[in-house]
N, C-alpha and C positions, 0 to 999 in steps of 0.2 A: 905294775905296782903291786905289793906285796898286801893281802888283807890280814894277816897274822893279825893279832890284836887291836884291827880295825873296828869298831863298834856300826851295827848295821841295824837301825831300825826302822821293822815292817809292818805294816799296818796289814789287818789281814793273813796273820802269813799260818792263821792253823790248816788250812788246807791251801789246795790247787794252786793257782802258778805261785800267790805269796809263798808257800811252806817251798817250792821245791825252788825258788830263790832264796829262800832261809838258809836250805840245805847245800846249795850250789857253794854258796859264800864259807860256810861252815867247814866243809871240807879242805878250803883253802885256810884254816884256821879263824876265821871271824867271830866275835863275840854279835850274837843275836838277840836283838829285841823283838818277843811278838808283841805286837798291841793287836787284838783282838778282842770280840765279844765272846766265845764258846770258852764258857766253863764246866759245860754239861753237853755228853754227847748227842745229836740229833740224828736218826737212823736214815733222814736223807744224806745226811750232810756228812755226817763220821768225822771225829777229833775233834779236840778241844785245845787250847792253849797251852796245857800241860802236854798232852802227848804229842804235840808238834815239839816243845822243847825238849821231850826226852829220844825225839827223832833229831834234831839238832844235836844235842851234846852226843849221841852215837856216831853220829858222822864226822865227828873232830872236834866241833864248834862249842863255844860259852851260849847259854841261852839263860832267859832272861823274861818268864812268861806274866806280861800284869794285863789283864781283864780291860779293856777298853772301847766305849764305844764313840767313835771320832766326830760325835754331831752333839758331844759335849766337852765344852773347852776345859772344864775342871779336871776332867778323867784326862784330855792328852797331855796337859802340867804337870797330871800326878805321873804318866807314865815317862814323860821326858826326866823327871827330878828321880825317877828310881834309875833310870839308864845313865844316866850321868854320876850318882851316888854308886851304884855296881861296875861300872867299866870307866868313870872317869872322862866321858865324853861325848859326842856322837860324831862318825866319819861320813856316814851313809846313812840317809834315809830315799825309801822303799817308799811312795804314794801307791800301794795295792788294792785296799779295800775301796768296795764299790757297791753301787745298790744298780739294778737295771731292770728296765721293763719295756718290752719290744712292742708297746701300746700304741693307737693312734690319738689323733688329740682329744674324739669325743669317747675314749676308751680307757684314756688314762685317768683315775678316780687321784682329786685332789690329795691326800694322804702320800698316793706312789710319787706323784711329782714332788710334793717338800719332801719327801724321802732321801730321793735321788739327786735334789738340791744340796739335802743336807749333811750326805755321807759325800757326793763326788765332787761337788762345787765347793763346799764351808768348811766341809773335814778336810779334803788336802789342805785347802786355804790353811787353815789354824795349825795342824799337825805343822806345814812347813812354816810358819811367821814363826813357831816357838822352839823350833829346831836351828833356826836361823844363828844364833847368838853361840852356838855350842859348835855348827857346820862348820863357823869364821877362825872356830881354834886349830881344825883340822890342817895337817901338810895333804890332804886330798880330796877335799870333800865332793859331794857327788850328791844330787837329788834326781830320782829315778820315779817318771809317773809313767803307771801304765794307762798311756792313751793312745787316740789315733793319730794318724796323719790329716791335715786340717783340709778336706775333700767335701769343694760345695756343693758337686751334682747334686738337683737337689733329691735324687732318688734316697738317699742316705736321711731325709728328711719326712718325706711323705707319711712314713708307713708306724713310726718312732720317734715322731719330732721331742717329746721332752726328755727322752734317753739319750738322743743325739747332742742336745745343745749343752749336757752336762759334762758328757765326756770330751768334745769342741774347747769347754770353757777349762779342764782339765790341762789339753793341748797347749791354750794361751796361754795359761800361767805358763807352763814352760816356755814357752817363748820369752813373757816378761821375763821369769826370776834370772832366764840367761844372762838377760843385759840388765838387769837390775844389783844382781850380784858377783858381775864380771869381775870388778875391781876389789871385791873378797874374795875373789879364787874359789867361789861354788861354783860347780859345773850345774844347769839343769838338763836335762833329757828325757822324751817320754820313747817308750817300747812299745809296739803293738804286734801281733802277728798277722803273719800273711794269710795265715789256713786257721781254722776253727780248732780250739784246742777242748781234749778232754778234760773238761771238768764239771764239778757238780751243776755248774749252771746249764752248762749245753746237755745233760743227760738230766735234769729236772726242769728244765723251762723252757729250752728249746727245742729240740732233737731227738730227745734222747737216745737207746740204743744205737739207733740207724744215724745219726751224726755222728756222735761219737766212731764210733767203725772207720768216718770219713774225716776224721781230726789227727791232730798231733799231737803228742805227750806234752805236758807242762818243760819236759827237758828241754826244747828249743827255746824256750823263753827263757832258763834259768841259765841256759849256758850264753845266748844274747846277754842278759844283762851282765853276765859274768865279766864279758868281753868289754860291754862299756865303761865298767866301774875300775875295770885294774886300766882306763886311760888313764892321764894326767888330765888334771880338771881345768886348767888354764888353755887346755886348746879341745879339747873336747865335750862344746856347749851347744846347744841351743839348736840340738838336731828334733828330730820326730820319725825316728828309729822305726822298720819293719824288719824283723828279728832276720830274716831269709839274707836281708843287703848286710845285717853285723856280720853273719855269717861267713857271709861273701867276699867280706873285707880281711879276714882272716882266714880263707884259703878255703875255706869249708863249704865245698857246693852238694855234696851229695848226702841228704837230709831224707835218708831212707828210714835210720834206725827209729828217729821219730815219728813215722806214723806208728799207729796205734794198729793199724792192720797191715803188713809190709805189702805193697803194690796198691793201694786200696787207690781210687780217684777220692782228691783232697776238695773239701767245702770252702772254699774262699772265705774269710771272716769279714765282719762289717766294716766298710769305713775305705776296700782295698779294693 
């Protein structure tokens, strides 16, 4: 399926895997929505919503940068009503932005939990219910979360249980909105990776240097999702995608270029 003048809105997408999903689509000629909060650079973080879109419209793409933070429902109306007023639609929506904190339960301070409630669990919720009404216009539409595979061991609990249960409940909506909006031809799917990818979060809250070295580039996720979204949306729903098997589905097993150090031993990511 062709994304030419496809409309793709990301939540999240000024930096790390959201921008290099911006980028991936872009290329293929897609009009990009960032919905993001960076208006103003941060020397951890680097980029703002502007130079994520002047990185989008370099690489082929329409971009489309409005200020947004997804844990207030006024800000994702205004930013649906500008993407629909500029491109005429939405084909694609991106569930990217996320809050995370790899806390135990007497370590997690009440603030990080409604946090993480209310960017991973409320914000996708709301981003996709008002997306919904514009997906239905789509000949393809496509909702893409990045979450995990639904893994009860409960080791994936012990160490992170209020981080765990948000990205879990991320998962489920995917499962719901598959068979909720089977019969409107949305596709839903969520992506997670196999290996720990370079970005801001693993090099400032996790790992830093020393994971990083042991991760993957944001490119295995943005050429996964690439792969998921040019499906046909009527028969490609309601999976919980690990970027390595999209891969694999498309002939693609030898995932060298993406490490970040070529031969380096790979950190397995959460959740796999």
């Amino acid at each position: 399926m062709s994304f030419q003048n496809k409309t793709a809105l990301i939540t999240g997408a000024t930096r790390g895997i959201g921008k290099a999903i911006a980028l991936r689509l872009a290329r293929e000629g897609a009009n990009i929505v960032i919905a993001a909060k960076s208006v103003e650079e941060n020397a951890k973080l680097g980029g703002t919503i502007f130079s994520a879109a002047a990185e989008i419209e370099a690489a082929g793409g329409k971009a489309l940068a409005v200020q947004c933070d997804i844990r207030f429902e006024e800000q994702i109306q205004q930013v649906i009503d500008k993407a629909v007023a500029a491109f005429g639609g939405i084909d694609i929506l991106v569930n990217n932005a996320s809050a995370i904190s790899l806390t135990s339960t007497e370590q997690t301070e009440a603030k990080r939990f409604d946090l993480m409630q209310a960017i991973n669990v409320r914000g996708t919720f709301l981003v996709t219910k008002k997306c919904i009404p514009h997906l239905r216009k789509s000949g393809n539409a496509h909702i893409l979360t990045l979450s995990p595979p639904l893994n009860l061991d409960p080791k994936w609990f012990d160490k992170h249980v209020a981080y765990t249960i948000t990205k879990y409940n991320m998962s489920m909506m995917t499962l719901a909105w598959a068979k909720e909006f089977k019969k409107s031809n949305i596709a839903a799917n969520s992506l997670w990776p196999r290996t720990t990818i370079d970005t801001a979060a693993v090099r400032n809250l996790l790992g830093g240097e020393m994971l990083a070295k042991m991760s993957r580039t944001t490119d295995i996720l943005a050429d996964a999702a690439y792969y998921i979204l040019r499906q046909p949306s009527g028969e490609c729903t309601g999976n919980l995608f690990v970027d390595e098997e999209v891969l694999a589905k498309e002939g693609i097993t030898d995932l060298e270029k993406y490490s970040v150090v070529p031969g380096a031993k790979l950190y397995n990511d959460l959740f796999v």
